[in-house]
SESE-648086 format. One record per atom (N, C-alpha, C, CB): residue number from 1; atom name; x, y, z. Coordinates in steps of 0.1 Angstrom, whole numbers. Glycine has a CB too. Layout:
! SESE-648086
NUM,CA,X,Y,Z .
...
This chain:
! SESE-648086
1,N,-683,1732,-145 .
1,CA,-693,1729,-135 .
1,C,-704,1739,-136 .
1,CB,-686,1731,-121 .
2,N,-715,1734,-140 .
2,CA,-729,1742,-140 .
2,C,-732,1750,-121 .
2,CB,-743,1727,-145 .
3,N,-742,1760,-125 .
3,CA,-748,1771,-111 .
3,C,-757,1758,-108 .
3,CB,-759,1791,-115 .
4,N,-756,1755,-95 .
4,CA,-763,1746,-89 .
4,C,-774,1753,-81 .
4,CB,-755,1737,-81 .
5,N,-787,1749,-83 .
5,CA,-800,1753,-79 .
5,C,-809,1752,-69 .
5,CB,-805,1749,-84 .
6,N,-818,1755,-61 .
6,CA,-819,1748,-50 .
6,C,-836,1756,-48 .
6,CB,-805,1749,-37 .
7,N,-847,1746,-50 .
7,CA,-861,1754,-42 .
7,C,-862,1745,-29 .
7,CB,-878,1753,-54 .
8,N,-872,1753,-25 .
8,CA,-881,1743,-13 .
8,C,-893,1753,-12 .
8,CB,-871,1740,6 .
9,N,-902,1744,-12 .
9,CA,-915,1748,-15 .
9,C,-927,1740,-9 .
9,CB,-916,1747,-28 .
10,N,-940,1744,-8 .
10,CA,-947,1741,2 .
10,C,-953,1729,-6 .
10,CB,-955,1752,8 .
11,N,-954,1730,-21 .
11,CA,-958,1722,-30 .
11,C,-949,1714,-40 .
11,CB,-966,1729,-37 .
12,N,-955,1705,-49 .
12,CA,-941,1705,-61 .
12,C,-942,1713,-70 .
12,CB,-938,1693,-69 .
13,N,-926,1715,-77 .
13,CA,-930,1725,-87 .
13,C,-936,1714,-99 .
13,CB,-916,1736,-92 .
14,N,-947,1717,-105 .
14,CA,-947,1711,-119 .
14,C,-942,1717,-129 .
14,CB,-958,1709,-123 .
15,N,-942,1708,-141 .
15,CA,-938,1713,-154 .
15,C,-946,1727,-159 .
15,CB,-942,1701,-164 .
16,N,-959,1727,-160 .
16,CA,-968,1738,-165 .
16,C,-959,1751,-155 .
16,CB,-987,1735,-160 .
17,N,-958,1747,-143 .
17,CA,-948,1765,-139 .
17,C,-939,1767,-143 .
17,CB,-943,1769,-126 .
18,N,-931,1755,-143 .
18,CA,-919,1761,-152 .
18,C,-920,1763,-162 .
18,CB,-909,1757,-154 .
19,N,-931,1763,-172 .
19,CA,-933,1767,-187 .
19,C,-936,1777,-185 .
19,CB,-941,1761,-196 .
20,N,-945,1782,-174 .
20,CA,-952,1796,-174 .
20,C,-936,1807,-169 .
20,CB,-969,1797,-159 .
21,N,-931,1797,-160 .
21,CA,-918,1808,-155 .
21,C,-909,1812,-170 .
21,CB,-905,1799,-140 .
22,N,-910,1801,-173 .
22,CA,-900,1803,-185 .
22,C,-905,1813,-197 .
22,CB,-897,1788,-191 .
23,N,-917,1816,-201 .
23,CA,-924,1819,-211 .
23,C,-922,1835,-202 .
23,CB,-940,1809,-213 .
24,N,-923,1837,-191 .
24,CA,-919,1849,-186 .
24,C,-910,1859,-187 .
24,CB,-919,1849,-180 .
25,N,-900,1847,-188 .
25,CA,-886,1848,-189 .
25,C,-879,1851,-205 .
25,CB,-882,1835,-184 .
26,N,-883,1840,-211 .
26,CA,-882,1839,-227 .
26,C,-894,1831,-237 .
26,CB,-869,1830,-229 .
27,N,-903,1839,-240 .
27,CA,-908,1835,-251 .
27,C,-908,1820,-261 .
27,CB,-904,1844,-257 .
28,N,-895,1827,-263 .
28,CA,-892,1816,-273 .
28,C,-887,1802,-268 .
28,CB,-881,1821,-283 .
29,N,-885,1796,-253 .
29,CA,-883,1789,-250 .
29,C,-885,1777,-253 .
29,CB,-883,1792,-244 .
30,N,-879,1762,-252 .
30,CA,-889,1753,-258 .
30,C,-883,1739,-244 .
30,CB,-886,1749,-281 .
31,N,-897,1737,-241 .
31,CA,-895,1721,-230 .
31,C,-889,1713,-240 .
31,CB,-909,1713,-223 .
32,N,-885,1701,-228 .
32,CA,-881,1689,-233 .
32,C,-881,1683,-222 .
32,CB,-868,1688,-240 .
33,N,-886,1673,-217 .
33,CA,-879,1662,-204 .
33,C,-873,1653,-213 .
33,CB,-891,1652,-193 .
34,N,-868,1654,-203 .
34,CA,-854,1641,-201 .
34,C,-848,1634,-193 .
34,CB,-843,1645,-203 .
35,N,-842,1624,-192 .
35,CA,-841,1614,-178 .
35,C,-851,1600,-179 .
35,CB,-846,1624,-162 .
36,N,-857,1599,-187 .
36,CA,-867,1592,-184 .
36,C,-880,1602,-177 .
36,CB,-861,1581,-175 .
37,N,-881,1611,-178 .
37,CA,-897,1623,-175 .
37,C,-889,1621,-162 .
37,CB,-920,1617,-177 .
38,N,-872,1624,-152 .
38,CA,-876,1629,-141 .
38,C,-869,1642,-141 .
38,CB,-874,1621,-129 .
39,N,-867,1647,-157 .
39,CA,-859,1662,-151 .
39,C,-871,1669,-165 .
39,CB,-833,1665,-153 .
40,N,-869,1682,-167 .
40,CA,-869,1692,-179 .
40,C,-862,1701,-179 .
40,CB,-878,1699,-182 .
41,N,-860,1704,-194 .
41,CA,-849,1708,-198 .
41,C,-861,1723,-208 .
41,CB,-839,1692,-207 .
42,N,-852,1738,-203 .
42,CA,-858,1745,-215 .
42,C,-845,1749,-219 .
42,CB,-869,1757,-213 .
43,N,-849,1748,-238 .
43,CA,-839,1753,-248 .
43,C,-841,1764,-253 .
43,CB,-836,1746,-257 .
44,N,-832,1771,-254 .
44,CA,-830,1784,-262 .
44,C,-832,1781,-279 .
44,CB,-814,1788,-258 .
45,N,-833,1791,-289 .
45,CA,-837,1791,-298 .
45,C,-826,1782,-308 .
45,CB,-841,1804,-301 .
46,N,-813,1778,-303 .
46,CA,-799,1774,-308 .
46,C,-801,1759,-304 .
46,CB,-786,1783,-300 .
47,N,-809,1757,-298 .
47,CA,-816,1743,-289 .
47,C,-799,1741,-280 .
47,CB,-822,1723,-305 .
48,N,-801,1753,-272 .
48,CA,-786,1746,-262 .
48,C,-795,1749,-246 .
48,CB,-765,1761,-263 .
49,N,-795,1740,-240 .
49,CA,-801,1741,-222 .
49,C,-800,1754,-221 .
49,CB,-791,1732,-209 .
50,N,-810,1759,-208 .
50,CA,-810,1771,-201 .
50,C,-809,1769,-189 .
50,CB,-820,1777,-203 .
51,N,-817,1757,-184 .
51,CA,-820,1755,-178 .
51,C,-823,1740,-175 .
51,CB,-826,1764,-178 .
52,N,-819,1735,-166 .
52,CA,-826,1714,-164 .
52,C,-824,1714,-147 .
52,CB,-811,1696,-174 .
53,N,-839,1711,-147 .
53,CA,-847,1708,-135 .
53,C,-851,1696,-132 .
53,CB,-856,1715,-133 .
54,N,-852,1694,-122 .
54,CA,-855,1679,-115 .
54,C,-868,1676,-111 .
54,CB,-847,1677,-101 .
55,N,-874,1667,-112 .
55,CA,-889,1664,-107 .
55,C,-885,1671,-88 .
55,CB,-894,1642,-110 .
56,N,-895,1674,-82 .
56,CA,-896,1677,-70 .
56,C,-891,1670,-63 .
56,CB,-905,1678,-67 .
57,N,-889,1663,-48 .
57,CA,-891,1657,-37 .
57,C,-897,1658,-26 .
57,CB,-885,1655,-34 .
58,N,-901,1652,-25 .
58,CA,-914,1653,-9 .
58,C,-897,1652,5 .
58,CB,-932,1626,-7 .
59,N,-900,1663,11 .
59,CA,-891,1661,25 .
59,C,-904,1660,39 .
59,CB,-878,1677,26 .
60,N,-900,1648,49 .
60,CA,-906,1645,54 .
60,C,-908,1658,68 .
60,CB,-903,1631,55 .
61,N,-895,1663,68 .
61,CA,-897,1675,76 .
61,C,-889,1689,73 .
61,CB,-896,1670,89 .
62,N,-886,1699,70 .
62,CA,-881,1706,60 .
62,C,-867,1710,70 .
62,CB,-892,1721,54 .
63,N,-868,1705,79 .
63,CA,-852,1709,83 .
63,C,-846,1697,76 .
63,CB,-847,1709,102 .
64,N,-851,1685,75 .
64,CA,-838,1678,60 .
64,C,-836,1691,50 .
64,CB,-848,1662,46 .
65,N,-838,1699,50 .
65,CA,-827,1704,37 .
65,C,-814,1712,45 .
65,CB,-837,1717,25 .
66,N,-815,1709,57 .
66,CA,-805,1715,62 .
66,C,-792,1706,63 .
66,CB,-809,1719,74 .
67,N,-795,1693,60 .
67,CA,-788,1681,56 .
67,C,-783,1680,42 .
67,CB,-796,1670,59 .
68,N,-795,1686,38 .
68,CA,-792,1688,17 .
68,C,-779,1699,15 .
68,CB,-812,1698,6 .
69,N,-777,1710,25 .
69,CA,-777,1723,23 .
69,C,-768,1728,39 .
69,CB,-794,1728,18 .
70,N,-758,1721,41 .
70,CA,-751,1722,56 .
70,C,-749,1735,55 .
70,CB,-737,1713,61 .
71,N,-740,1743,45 .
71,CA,-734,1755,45 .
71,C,-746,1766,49 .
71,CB,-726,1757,29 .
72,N,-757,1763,45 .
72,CA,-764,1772,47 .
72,C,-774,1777,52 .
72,CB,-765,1774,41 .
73,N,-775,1773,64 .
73,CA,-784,1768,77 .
73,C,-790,1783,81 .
73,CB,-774,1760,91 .
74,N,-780,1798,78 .
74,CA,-783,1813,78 .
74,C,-797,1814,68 .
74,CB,-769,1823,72 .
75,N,-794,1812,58 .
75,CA,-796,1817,45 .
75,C,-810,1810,45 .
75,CB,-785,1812,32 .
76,N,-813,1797,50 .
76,CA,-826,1789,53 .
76,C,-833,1793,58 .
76,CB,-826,1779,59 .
77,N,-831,1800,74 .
77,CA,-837,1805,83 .
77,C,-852,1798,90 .
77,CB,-837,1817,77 .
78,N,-859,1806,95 .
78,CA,-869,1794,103 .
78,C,-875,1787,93 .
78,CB,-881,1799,114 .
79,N,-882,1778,99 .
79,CA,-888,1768,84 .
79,C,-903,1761,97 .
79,CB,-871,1749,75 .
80,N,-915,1762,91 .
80,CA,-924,1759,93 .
80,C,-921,1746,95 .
80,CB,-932,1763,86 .
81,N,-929,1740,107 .
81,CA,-928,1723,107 .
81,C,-938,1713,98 .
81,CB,-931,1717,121 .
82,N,-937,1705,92 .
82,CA,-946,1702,81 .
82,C,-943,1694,68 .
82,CB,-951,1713,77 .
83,N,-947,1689,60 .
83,CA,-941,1681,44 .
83,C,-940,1696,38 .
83,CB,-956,1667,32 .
84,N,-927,1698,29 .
84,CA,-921,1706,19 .
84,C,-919,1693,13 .
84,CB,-907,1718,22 .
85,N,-915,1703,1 .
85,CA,-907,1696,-16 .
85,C,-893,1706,-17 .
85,CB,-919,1701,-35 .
86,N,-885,1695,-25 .
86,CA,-865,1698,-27 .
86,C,-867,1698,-40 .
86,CB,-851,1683,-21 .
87,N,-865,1710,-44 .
87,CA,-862,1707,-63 .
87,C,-851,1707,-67 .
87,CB,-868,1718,-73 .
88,N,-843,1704,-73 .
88,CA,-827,1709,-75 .
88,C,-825,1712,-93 .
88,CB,-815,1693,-68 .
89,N,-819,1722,-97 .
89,CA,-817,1722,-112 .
89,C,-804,1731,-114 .
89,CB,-831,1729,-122 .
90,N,-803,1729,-122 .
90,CA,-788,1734,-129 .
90,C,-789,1742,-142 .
90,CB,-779,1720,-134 .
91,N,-783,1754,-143 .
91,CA,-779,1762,-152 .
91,C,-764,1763,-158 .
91,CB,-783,1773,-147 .
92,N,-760,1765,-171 .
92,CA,-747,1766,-175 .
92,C,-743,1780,-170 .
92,CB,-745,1763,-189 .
93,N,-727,1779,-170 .
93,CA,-720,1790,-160 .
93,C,-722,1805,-172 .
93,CB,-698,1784,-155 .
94,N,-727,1800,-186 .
94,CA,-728,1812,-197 .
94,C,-738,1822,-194 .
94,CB,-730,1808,-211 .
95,N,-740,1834,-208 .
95,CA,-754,1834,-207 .
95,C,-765,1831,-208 .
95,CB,-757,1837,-208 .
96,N,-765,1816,-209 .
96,CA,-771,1812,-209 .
96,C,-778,1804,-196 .
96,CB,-766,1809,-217 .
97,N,-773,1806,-190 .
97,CA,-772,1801,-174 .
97,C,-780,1815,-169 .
97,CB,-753,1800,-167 .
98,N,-777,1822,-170 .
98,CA,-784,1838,-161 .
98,C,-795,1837,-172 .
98,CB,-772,1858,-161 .
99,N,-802,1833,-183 .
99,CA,-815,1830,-182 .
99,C,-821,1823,-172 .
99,CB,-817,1826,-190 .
100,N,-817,1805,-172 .
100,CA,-817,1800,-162 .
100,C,-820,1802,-151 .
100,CB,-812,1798,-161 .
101,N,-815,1811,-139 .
101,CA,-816,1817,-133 .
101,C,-827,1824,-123 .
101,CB,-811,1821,-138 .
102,N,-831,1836,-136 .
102,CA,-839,1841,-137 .
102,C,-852,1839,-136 .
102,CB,-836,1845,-143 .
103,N,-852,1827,-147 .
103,CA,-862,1818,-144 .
103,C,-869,1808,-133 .
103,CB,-860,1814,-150 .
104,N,-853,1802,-124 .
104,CA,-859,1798,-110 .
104,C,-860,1808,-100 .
104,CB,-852,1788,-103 .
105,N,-856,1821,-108 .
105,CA,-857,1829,-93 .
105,C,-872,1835,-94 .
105,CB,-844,1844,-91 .
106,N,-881,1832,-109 .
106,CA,-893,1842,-111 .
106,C,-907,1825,-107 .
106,CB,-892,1852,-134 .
107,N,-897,1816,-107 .
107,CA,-903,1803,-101 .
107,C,-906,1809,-86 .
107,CB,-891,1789,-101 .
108,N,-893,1805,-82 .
108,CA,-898,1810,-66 .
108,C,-906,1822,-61 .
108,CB,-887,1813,-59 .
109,N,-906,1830,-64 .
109,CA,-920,1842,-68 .
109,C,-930,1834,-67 .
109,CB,-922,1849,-84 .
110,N,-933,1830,-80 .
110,CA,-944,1826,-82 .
110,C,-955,1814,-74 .
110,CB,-941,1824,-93 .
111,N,-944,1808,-67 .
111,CA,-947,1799,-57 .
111,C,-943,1800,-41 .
111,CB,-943,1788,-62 .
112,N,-939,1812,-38 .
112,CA,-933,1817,-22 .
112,C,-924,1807,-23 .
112,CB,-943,1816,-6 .
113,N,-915,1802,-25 .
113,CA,-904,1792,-21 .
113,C,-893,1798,-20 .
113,CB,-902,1780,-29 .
114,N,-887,1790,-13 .
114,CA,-872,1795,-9 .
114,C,-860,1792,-22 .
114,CB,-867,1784,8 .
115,N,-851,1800,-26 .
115,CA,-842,1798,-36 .
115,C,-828,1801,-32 .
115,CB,-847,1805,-47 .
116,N,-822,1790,-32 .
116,CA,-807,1793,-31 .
116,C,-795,1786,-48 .
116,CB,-801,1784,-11 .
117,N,-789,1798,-50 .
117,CA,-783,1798,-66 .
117,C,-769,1796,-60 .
117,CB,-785,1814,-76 .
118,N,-765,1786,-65 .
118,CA,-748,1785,-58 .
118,C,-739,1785,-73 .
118,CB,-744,1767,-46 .
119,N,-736,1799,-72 .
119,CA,-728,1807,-83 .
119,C,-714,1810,-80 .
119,CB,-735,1821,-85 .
120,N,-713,1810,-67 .
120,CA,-698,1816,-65 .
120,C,-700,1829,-64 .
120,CB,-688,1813,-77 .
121,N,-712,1834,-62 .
121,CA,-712,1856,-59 .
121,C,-718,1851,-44 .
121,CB,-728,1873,-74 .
């Protein structure tokens, strides 16, 4: 079972941030979408995932992610009223995964969004 991912953000994330998050992260990283263009995927130099993210979603009012995300209604905390975006991506449980990681956590930085990593710590 892969670290399950979680943004919410005032915008979507696009591809170009996650290239810039990733390029932050690892250099040598290389995109790929996949799904039919609704997820990307960055690979490590071995071409094994780091990381695979989901195109955005528009939420019509951001307490839906409290529906996305019941356990964690603390961790949410107040939420402006207004349209947000639900990103969701997945990292492997290796190290390869804590790249991953790293990378949606230097996402959420880079875009004030909220990030919750469901790791099991």
């Amino acid at each position: 079972m892969p670290r399950e991912i979680y943004l919410l953000s005032a915008d979507p994330i696009t591809v170009a941030q996650v290239a810039v998050a990733g390029v932050e992260i690892d250099p040598d990283l290389v995109l790929r979408g996949i799904a039919n263009g609704n997820a990307t995927q960055l690979l490590d130099a071995e071409d094994e995932a780091v990381l695979t993210i989901e195109n955005s979603r528009k939420l019509a009012d951001p307490a839906d992610a409290l529906t996305l995300l019941p356990q964690q209604p603390r961790r949410l905390g107040a939420l402006e009223p207004g349209e947000c975006w639900w990103t969701q991506a997945v990292a492997p449980w290796s190290r390869r995964g804590t790249i991953g990681t790293r990378i949606t956590t230097r996402l959420a930085e880079l875009l004030n969004a909220r990030l919750w990593i469901e790791d099991g710590q």
